[in-house]
ROROBA-860528 format. One line per 3 residues: their letters; for each residue x, y, z of C-alpha. Coordinates in steps of 0.5 Angstrom, whole numbers, m for minus. Each point is the difference from the previous one (the first is absolute). Layout:
REM ROROBA-860528
a = X/Y/Z  ...
REM end
This chain:
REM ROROBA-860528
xxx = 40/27/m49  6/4/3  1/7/3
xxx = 2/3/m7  m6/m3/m4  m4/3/4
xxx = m2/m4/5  0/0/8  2/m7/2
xxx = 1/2/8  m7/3/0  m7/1/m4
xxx = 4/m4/m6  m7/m1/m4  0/8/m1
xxx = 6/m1/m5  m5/m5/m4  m6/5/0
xxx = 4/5/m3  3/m4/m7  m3/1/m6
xxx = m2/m5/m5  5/m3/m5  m4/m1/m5
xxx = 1/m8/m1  m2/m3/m7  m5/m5/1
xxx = 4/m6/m2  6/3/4  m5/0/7
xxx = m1/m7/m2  7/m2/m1  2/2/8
xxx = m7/m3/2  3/m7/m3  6/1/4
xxx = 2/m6/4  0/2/7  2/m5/6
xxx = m2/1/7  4/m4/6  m4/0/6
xxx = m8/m2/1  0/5/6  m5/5/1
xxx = 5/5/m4  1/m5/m5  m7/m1/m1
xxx = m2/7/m1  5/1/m5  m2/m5/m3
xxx = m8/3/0  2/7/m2  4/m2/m6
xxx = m6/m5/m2  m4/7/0  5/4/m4
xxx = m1/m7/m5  5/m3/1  m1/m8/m2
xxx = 8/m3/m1  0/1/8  3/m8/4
xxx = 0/0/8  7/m4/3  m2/m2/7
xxx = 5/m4/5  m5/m2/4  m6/m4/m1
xxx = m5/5/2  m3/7/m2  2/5/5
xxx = 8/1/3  m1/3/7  m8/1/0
xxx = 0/m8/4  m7/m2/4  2/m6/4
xxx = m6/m4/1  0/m5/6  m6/m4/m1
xxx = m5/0/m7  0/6/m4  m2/8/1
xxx = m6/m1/2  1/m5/5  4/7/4
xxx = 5/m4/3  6/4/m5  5/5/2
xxx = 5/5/m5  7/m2/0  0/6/m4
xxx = m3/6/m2  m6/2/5  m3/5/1
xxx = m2/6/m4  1/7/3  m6/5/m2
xxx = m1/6/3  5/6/4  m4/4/5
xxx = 3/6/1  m1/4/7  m6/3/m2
xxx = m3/m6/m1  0/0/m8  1/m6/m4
xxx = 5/0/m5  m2/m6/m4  8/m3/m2
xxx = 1/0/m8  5/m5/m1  m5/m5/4
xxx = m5/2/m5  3/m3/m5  0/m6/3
xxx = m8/0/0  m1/2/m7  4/m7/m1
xxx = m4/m3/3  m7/3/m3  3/m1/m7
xxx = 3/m8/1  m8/m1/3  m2/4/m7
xxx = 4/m5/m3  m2/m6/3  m8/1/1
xxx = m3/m6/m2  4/m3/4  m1/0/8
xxx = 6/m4/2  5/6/m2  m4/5/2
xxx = 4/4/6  m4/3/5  3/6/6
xxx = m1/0/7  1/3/6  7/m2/3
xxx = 2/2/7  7/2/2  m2/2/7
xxx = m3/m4/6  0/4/8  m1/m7/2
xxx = 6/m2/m3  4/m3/6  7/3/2
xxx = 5/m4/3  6/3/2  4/m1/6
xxx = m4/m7/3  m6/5/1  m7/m3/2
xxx = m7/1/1  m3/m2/6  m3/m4/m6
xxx = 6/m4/m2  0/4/m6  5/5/m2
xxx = m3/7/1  m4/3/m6  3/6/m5
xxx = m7/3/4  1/m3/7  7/4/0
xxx = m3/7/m3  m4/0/7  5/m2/5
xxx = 8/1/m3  2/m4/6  m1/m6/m5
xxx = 6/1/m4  8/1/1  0/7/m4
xxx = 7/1/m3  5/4/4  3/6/m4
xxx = 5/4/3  m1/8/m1  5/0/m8
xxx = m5/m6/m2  m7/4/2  3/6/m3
xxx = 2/m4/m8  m7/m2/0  m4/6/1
xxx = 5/4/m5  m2/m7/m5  m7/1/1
xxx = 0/8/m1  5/m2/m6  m4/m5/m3
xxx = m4/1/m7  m6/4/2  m8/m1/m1
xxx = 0/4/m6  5/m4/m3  m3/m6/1
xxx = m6/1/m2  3/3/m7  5/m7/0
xxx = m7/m4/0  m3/5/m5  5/m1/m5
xxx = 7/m4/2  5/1/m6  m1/8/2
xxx = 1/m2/7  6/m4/m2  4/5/m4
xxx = m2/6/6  4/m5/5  5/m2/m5
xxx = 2/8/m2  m1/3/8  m3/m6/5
xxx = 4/3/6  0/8/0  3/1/m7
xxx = 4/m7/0  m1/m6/m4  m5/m4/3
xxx = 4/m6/m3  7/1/2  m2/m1/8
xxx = m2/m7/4  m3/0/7  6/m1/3
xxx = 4/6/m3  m7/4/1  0/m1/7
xxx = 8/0/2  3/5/m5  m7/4/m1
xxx = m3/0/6  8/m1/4  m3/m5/4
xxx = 6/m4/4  1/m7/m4  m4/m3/7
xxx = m6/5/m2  1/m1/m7  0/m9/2
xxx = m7/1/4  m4/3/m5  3/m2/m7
xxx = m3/m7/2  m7/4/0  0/0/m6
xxx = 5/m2/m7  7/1/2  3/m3/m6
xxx = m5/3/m7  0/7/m2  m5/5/3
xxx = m5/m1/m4  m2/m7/1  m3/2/8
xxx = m3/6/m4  m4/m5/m4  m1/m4/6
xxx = m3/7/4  m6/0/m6  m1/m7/m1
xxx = 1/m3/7  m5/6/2  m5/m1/m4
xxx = m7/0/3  m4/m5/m5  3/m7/m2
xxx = m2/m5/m5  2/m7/m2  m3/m5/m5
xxx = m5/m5/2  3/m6/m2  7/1/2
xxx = 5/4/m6  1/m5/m4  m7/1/m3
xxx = 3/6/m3  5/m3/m4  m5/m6/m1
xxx = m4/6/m4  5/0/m6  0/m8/m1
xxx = m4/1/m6  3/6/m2  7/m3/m1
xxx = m1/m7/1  1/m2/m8  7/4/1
xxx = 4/m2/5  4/m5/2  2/m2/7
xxx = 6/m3/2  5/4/m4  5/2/4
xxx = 4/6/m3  7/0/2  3/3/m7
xxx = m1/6/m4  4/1/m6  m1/7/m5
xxx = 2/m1/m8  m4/3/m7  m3/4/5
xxx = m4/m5/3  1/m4/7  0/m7/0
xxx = m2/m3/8  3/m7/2  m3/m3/5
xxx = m1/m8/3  m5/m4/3  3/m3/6
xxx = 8/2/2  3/m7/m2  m2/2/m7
xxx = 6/0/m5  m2/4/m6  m4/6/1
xxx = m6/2/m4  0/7/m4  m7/4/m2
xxx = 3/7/m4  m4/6/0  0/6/m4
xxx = m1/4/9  0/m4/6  m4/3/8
xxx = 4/m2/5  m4/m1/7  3/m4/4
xxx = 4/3/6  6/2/0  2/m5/6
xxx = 0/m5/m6  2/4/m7  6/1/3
xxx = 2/m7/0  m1/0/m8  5/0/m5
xxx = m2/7/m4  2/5/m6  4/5/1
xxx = m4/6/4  1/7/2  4/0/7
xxx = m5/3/3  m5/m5/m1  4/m6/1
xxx = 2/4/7  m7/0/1  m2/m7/m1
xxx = 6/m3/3  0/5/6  m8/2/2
xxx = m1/m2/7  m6/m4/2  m3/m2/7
xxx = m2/m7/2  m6/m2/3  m4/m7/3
xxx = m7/m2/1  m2/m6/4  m8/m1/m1
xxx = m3/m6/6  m7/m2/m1  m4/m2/6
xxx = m7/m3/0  m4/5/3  2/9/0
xxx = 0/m1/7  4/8/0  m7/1/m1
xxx = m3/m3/5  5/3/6  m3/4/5
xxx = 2/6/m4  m1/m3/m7  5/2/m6
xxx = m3/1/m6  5/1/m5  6/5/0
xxx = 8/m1/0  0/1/8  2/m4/5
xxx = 8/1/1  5/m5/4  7/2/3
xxx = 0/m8/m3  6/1/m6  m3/m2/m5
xxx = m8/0/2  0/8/0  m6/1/m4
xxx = m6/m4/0  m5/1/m6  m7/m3/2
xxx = m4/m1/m8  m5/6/0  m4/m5/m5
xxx = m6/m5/2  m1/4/6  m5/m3/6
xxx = 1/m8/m5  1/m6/3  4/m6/m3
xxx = 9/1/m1  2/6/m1  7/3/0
xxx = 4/6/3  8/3/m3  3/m2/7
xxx = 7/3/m2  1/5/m5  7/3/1
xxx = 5/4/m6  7/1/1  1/7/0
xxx = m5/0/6  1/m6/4  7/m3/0
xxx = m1/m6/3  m3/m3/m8  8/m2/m1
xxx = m1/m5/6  m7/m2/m3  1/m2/m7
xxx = 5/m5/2  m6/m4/4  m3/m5/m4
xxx = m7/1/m3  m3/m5/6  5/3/5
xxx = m2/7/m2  m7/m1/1  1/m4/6
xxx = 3/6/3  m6/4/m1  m5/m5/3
xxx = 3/1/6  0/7/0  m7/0/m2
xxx = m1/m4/6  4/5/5  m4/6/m3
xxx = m7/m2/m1  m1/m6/6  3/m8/0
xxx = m8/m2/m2  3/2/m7  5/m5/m1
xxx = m6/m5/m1  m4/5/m5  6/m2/m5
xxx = m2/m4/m5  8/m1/m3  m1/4/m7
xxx = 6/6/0  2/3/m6  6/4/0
xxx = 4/5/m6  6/3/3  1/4/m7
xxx = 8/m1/0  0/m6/0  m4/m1/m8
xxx = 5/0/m4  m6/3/m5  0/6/4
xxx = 6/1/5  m2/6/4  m7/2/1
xxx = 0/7/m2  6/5/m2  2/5/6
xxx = 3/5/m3  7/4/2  0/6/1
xxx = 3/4/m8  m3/m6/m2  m8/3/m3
xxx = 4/6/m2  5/m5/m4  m2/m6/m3
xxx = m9/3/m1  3/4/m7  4/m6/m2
xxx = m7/m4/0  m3/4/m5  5/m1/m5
xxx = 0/m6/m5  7/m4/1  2/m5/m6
xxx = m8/0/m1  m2/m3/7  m5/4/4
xxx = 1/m1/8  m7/0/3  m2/m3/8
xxx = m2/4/6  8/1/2  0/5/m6
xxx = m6/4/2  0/6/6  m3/m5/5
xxx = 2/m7/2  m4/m6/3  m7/3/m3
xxx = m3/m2/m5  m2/6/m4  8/0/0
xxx = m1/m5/m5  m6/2/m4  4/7/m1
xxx = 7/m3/m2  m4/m4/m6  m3/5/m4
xxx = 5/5/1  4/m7/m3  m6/m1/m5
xxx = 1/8/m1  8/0/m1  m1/m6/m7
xxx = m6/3/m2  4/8/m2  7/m5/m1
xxx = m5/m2/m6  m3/6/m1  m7/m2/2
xxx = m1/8/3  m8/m1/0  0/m7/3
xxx = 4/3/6  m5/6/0  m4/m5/1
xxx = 3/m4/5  1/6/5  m6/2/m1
xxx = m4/m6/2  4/m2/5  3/6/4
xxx = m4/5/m2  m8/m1/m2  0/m7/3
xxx = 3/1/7  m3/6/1  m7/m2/m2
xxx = 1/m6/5  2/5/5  m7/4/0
xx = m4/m7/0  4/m2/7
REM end
């Protein structure tokens, strides 16, 4: 699947499956490449839904090698007390999904990757209708409050509270505002009349491979999207001075290409959210009795070696083990994300892709949930339901995510006391170090300094804690790539390496989403089934899933 077969891997990439032609297989060599024995490393959601469109394309000899104990990587529910429907759960991954992009004539442009996340979960319900338990049902999220608190500088209302996102809009005197000098106010208006227009990113929301390739060919006035970053945007672009180029970098994300603030531009701007009731682990949940009789957890691969044209994985259950376990396959998917790959010992592989697995940045992040015996947030003078914002000046504690489920219920309930990412908010290096209960710790006293010392008291002592660099079955939370590094390294992904394929959100157009995820895993489905020559199959798949699919979905929403 690569540009001199026809395919576009940094833009509309299932176009080049719609244009093959048949190649007429007999029926007993269709059978042969359905009897293939394919293994998949990684239960997470792209491994999962691999698993689901070669199951539909009719493949039987398909065996899941999950590390973990559990269905789901990165999609993690903590929950505090009980169950999902005791409703005192936080994510400590993925948890919200962005909808709609309002355009400045109040249109709205329903986000197509999105929807492909909904035609999962309406298929994985069609699946599992006779069972409730594993039904998954849509909610509203809310992911803005103007009564979320604002406590910067030591500001207080007569109330004892900090001022309110509201509070502040109707009297400036609340809040600090950062002093810029005239270079610094003169970059950022010059970056809002530079940034990608409403027409853009209402087609981004129509269609994001088409998107992406425009911005890789000409993101930047004819120049190659990828190959800049914020900070060289702003200071060699813009020629902002280094202090200019400083200030306003720390808005945005320094480090990544361009790209990824682009993204951030149309989901984070979304106008509608929605979440899982229950918490996002009941989506993986959904696939328990789909894959249930082929998976085996525990299996850590550390090895992958390549002969007589099949790959053999080597993998141990506990590190103290001396001889490795082999389990050979005719073609393998790797899932898991690069942070772990490139501690595996592998076959010899292009450079390129080597480079991209021992050298694809990712960010880190860190949530710590606190469960309180009652939602006294909702009880304020000010009452916040829901949303991601209050924000402290407090290290550590800069945004504070009030659960947008159970609104108005009594009993405990947990709130996202600290959600921080390294690429954002610095002070995370100094956090991981903490222990579980120091962490925790910490953000009681937070709490208590923003919302009032009664809360101390509400705090029934149960955390939950998920500082995604420190799992060693993850090591990262999401990748963040460099700049060059979508324009370098996305082609590589679509070319079958030694009879590995490499699917997970880090090899998608998009990162930390899960719909990343899903795309990654049909386009890696898509990649074995035209290696075996199964073209009508891989029709198939595009069809339901990116094109009919997605697209019935997104008229029904």
């Amino acid at each position: 699947m690569t540009a001199a077969n026809g395919f576009d891997p940094l833009g509309v990439w299932y176009a080049g499956v719609e244009a093959l032609s048949q190649t007429h297989l007999s029926a007993a060599q269709v059978e042969a490449a359905k009897n293939k024995n394919i293994g998949i490393v990684g239960a997470g959601i792209s491994g999962l839904m691999t698993y689901l469109v070669l199951r539909e394309a009719g493949f039987q000899n398909i065996t899941i090698l999950e590390a973990d104990q559990r269905l789901g990587g990165r999609l993690h529910t903590s929950y505090l007390t009980g169950g999902p429907w005791d409703y005192s759960y936080q994510e400590m991954g993925a948890m919200r999904l962005p909808v709609d992009y309002l355009d400045k004539n109040g249109k709205s442009h329903n986000i197509s990757d999105t929807q492909l996340v909904f035609f999962l979960i309406e298929e994985m319900n069609k699946r599992n209708k006779a069972d409730p338990e594993l039904q998954v049902d849509l909610i509203p999220w809310i992911n803005s409050n103007e009564n979320g608190l604002q406590y910067f500088n030591g500001i207080r209302t007569a109330s004892g509270l900090p001022p309110t996102i509201k509070q502040i809009s109707e009297n400036a005197s609340l809040t600090v505002q950062l002093a810029l000098d005239d270079d610094a106010k003169a970059a950022q208006e010059k970056v809002r009349q530079n940034l990608p227009d409403d027409k853009f990113l209402s087609d981004m929301a129509g269609n994001l491979y088409r998107a992406h390739r425009k911005w890789t060919d000409d993101g930047f006035a004819g120049q190659p999207g990828d190959r800049w970053s914020v900070f060289s945007y702003i200071s060699q672009y813009l020629k902002g001075s280094l202090n200019t180029t400083d200030v306003l970098d720390k808005m945005l994300v320094s480090q990544a290409s361009y790209w990824e603030h682009v993204t951030d531009l149309l989901y984070g701007g979304a106008s509608t959210f929605r979440t899982v009731d229950g918490g996002f682990s009941r989506l993986p949940l959904s696939f328990g009795p789909l894959v249930k009789n082929n998976t085996r957890m525990g299996v850590k691969v550390e090895r992958i070696s390549y002969a007589d044209d099949q790959v053999t994985l080597q993998s141990k259950h506990d590190f103290t083990d001396r001889e490795f376990q082999n389990d050979t396959f005719d073609y393998a998917v790797i899932s898991p994300p690069f942070t772990v790959v490139r501690q595996w010992r592998l076959p010899a592989i292009g450079a390129t892709m080597k480079n991209a697995i021992s050298n694809l940045v990712y960010d880190a992040s860190c949530k710590v949930a606190l469960e309180y015996s009652e939602r006294f947030w909702e009880r304020l003078e000010n009452p916040i339901l829901g949303g991601c914002s209050t924000e402290s000046d407090i290290p550590g504690a800069s945004l504070v995510c009030y659960p947008s489920y159970d609104l108005n219920g009594t009993g405990k309930a947990s709130l996202l006391a600290s959600y921080i990412r390294s690429s954002f908010d610095h002070d995370l290096t100094r956090l991981v170090t903490m222990s579980d209960e120091e962490h925790a710790q910490y953000l009681v006293d937070a709490m208590a300094e923003i919302h009032g010392e009664h809360t101390r008291a509400l705090y029934t002592g149960k955390f939950a804690r998920k500082c995604w660099s420190l799992d060693p079955l993850a090591a990262g939370a999401w990748a963040a790539p460099s700049v060059g590094q979508h324009e370098l390294y996305i082609p590589e992904y679509f070319k079958v390496h030694k009879n590995l394929i490499f699917v997970g959100e880090h090899t998608s157009y998009t990162h930390g989403w899960i719909a990343s995820s899903l795309d990654s895993a049909i386009r890696g489905a898509v990649q074995l089934l035209l290696e075996l020559g199964l073209v009508d199959e891989a029709k198939a798949a595009v069809d339901k899933w990116l094109v009919r699919g997605a697209g019935n979905v997104a008229a029904r929403n």
